[in-house]
N, C-alpha and C positions, 0 to 999 in steps of 0.2 A: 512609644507609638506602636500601637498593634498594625495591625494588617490582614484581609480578609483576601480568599484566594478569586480569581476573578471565576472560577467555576464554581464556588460558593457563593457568589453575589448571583449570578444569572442564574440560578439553581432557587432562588429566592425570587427574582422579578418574575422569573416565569411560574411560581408557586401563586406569589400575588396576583400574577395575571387571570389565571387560571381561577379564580377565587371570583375576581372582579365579575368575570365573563358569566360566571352561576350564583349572583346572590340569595341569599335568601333571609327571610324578614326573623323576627325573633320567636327562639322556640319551636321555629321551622326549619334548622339548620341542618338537616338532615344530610345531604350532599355533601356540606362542606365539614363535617364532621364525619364520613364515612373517606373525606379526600385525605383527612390529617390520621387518621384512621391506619389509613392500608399504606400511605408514609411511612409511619412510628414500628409497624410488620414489617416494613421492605428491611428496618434496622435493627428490627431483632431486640422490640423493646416490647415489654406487656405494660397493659394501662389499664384502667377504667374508666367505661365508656357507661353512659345515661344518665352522666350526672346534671340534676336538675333539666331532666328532659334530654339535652342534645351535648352535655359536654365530657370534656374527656382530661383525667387525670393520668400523667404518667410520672412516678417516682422511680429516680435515677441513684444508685445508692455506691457511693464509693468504697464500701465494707469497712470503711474506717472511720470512728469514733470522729461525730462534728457536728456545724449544728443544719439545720434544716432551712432552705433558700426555696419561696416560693416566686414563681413566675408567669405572668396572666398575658395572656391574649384575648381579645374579642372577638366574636366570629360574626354578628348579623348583621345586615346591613337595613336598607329603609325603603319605603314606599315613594320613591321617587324614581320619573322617569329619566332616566338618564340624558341628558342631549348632545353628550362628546361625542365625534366620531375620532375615533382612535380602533384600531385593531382586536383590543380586548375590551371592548364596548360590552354591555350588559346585553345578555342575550334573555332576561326574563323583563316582560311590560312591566312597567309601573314598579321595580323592583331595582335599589342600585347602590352600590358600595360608597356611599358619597360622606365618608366620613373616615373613612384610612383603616375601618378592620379589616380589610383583605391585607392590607398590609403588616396589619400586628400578627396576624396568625402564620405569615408570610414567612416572616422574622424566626418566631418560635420555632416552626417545620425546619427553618433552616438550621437554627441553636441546637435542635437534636439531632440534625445531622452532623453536626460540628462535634457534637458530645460520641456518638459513634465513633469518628473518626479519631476522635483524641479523647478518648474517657477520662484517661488517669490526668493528663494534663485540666482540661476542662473539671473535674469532679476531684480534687488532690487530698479530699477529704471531706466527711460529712452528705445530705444530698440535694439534689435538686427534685424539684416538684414542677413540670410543666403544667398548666392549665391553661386550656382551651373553653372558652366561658361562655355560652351563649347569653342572648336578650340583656345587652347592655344597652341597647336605646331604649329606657323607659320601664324596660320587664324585671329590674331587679336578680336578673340571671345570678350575678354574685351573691345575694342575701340568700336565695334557695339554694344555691352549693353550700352554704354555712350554714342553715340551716340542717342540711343534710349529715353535717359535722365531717365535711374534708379538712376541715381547719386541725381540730383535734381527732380524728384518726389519722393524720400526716403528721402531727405532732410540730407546726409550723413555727420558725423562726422569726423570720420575714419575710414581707412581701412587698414584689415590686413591678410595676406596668409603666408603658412605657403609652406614647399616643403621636403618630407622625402630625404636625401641628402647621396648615399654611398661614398662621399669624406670626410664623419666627421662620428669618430667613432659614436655606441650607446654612450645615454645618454650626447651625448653632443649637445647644438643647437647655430650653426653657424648666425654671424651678425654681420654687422657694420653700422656704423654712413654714410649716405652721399650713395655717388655712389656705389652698391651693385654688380650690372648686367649690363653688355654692352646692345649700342643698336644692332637691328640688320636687318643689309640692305642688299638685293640681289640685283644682277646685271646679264643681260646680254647683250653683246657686240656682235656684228656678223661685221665682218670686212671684206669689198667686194675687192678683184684686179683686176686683168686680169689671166685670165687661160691659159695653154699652156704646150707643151710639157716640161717634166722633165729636157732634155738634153738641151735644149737654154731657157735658165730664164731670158737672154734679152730683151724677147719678153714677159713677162710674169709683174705683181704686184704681188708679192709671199704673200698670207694670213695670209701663218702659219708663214713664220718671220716675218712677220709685227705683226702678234700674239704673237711671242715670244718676240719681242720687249716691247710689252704692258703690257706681264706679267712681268718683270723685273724690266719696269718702276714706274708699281705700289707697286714695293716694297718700292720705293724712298717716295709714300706718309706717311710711316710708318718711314721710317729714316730720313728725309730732309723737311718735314712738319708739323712734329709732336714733342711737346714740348720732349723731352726725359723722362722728369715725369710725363708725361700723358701718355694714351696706345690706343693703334690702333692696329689693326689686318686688313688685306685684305688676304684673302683667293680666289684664282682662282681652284674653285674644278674639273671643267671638259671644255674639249678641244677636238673639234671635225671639222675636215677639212678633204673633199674627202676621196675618196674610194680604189684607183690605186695607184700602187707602180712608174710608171714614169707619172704622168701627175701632174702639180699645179695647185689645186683645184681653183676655182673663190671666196669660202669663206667659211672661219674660223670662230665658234662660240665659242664661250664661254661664263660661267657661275661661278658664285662664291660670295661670300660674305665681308661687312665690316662692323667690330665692332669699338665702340668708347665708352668711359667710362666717357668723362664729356660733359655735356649738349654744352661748346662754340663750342667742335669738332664736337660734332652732328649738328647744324647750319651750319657750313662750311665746310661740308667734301664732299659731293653732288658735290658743284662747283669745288672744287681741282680734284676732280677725272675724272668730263667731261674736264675738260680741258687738264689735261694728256694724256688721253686715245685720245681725239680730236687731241690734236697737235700731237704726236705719229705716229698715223695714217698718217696724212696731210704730214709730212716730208716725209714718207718713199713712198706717192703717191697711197694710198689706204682710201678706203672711208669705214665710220664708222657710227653704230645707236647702240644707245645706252638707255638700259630700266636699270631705277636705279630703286629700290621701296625701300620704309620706310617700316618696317616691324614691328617693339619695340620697342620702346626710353628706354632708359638708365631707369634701376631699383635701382631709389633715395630716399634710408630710411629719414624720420624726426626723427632729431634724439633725439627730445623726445620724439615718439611714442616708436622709439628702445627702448631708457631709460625702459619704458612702456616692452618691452618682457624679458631685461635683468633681471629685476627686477623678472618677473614672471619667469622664468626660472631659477634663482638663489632659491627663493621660493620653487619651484616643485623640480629641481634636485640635487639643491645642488652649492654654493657659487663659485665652479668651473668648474662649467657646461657651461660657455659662453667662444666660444672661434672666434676669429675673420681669423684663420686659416683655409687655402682652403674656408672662407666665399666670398671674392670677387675672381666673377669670369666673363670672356668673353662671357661667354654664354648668354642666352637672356630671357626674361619673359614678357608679355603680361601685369602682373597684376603692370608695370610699368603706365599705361594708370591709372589707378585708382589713381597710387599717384602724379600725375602729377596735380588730379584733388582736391586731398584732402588729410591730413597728415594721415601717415601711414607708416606699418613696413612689409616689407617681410623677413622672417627669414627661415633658414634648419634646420631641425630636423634630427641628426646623425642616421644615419644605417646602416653603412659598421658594421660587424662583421666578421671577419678573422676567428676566430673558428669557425663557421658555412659556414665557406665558401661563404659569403655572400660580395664581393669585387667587383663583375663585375660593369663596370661604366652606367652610364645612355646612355640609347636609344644603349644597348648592346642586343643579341637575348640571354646573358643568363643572364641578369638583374634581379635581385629579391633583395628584402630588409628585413631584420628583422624586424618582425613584432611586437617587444618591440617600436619600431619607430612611432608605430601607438598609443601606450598608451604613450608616452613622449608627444606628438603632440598633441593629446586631452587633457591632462593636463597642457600643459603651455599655450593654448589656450584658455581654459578657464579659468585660474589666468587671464588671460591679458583681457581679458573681463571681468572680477570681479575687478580687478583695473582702467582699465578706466570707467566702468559705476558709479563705488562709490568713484570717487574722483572728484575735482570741475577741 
């Protein structure tokens, strides 16, 4: 059993806090990235800062032959107005941490205080690569850092991130083997007919049924295309045609999303869906364009790295602290880009707490997590860095 010192934990909430009280949206992270910034200077570390816009690279090298351990934090938060009153409430409108990265960068800021204070112990060989990642909601921050090629000018081993998670109690950290996190694609569709009065639709290509047509249809690619033990999700969030209660509009847009959870359906689900949507359309006599975008690929643990967190996390909290429940989930994660490129483990660190009233789900305006979340996740984070750097 490790143990973190209780001036290294409040050294951390009040990092997080601090983060909380100044969000910022993605690719705008300018503040919070001048905060971890003049941090990483107070400890007499050099980095590189502007990566992919607003992040920050700091490689930690123990001068002895080993291999290379990368480690992600997210920095931005989201367009939501906060409605907690708590003390480090968001002080920017419409702008709010509501998904735990003030917490992961929280964590990191803290790790490299920890690595200052105990190098040799913390680094006993080979090095550590901290990264600070901007526009993880949606902006593919991770894919432009790799782009950028920090992957291969660090010369990266593995990589691992971590996500305070209010679907798993405290004290427990969520993960499985294999496919973790759906990917995740937007779309949208604008479907053009012919306009005309309400009263003779004779004379008219109606949008919004050709619309409704398309939304129904794509449910079929979830039931009628899709293995039944595999999982797909298509979501049409929003639906928007004219303005006037008797006239039919010339055209219908819509917007919405699809998730998939194994690598063959990400490859072929692109084509299934223009082709739906296309012939759809083409039957009922109305014309169609169609914007698909990739947005996440599927977040797939190796599952010896996993091996690698179970281990550590059994270590730190105890023999039944791993649990694989509400661990796979539809939702989506950037820091899928990093493992696609190199083996590595994304795991959640529990922090729903029900007696504190601490349940609301993510990207909720009353979102907060127990801040015991923040010392599990710096402790099994660094066991799993202490295990992979001192084993062969």
């Amino acid at each position: 059993m490790s143990y973190i010192q209780e001036e290294r934990f409040q050294e951390i909430v009040s990092y997080r806090r601090h983060i909380h009280s100044f969000p910022e949206l993605q690719y705008q992270e300018k503040e919070t990235a001048a905060y971890v910034a003049s941090h990483l200077k107070k400890l007499g570390f050099q980095f590189e800062e502007g990566l992919a816009g607003t992040g920050i690279a700091c490689l930690l090298n123990s001068g002895k032959p080993g291999k290379t351990i990368l480690v992600r934090a997210d920095m931005d938060a989201l367009p939501i107005q906060e409605e907690n009153q708590v003390e480090y409430c968001s002080k920017k409108t419409g702008i709010m941490h509501a998904c735990g990265h003030d917490g992961h960068t929280a964590i990191l800021m803290g790790f490299a205080t920890e690595i200052a204070k105990n190098y040799k112990d913390m680094i006993p060989q080979g090095k550590i690569l901290l990264i600070f990642q901007p526009a993880e909601e949606g902006g593919c921050g991770a894919d432009k850092m790799i782009e950028e090629g920090l992957l291969k000018k660090y010369k990266v081993d593995a990589a691992f991130a971590l996500h305070v998670w209010n679907h798993i109690d405290i004290g427990k950290i969520g993960l499985v083997d294999g496919t973790m996190m759906a990917s995740v694609d937007e779309f949208y569709i604008r479907v053009k007919g012919i306009s005309g009065h309400g009263a003779m639709p004779q004379h008219t290509v109606d949008p919004v049924v050709v619309s409704s047509y398309i939304v129904t249809a794509l449910q079929t690619l979830v039931s009628r295309n899709v293995d039944p033990l595999d999982s797909c999700v298509v979501t049409v969030g929003s639906i928007h045609a004219g303005d006037a209660f008797n006239v039919i509009p010339e055209v219908a847009e819509m917007k919405g999303t699809v998730r998939t959870f194994s690598k063959k359906l990400y490859d072929v689900i692109p084509e299934k869906f223009h082709r739906l949507v296309e012939n759809t359309a083409r039957a009922l006599g109305a014309e169609v364009e169609i914007k698909y975008e990739r947005v996440d690929k599927p977040t797939i643990n190796t599952p010896e790295m996993a091996n690698i967190v179970r281990r550590a996390a059994r270590n730190i909290l105890g023999e039944d602290s791993v649990t694989e429940e509400e661990a796979r989930t539809m939702g989506g994660e950037d820091f899928s880009a990093f493992l696609l490129e190199v083996p590595g483990c994304y795991f959640f660190v529990g922090s729903r707490n029900p007696e504190k009233g601490l349940i609301h789900p993510h990207h909720s305006s009353f979102f907060d997590f127990d801040e015991e979340a923040l010392k599990n996740g710096f402790l099994v984070m660094k066991e799993v860095v202490r295990i992979f750097l001192s084993e062969e």
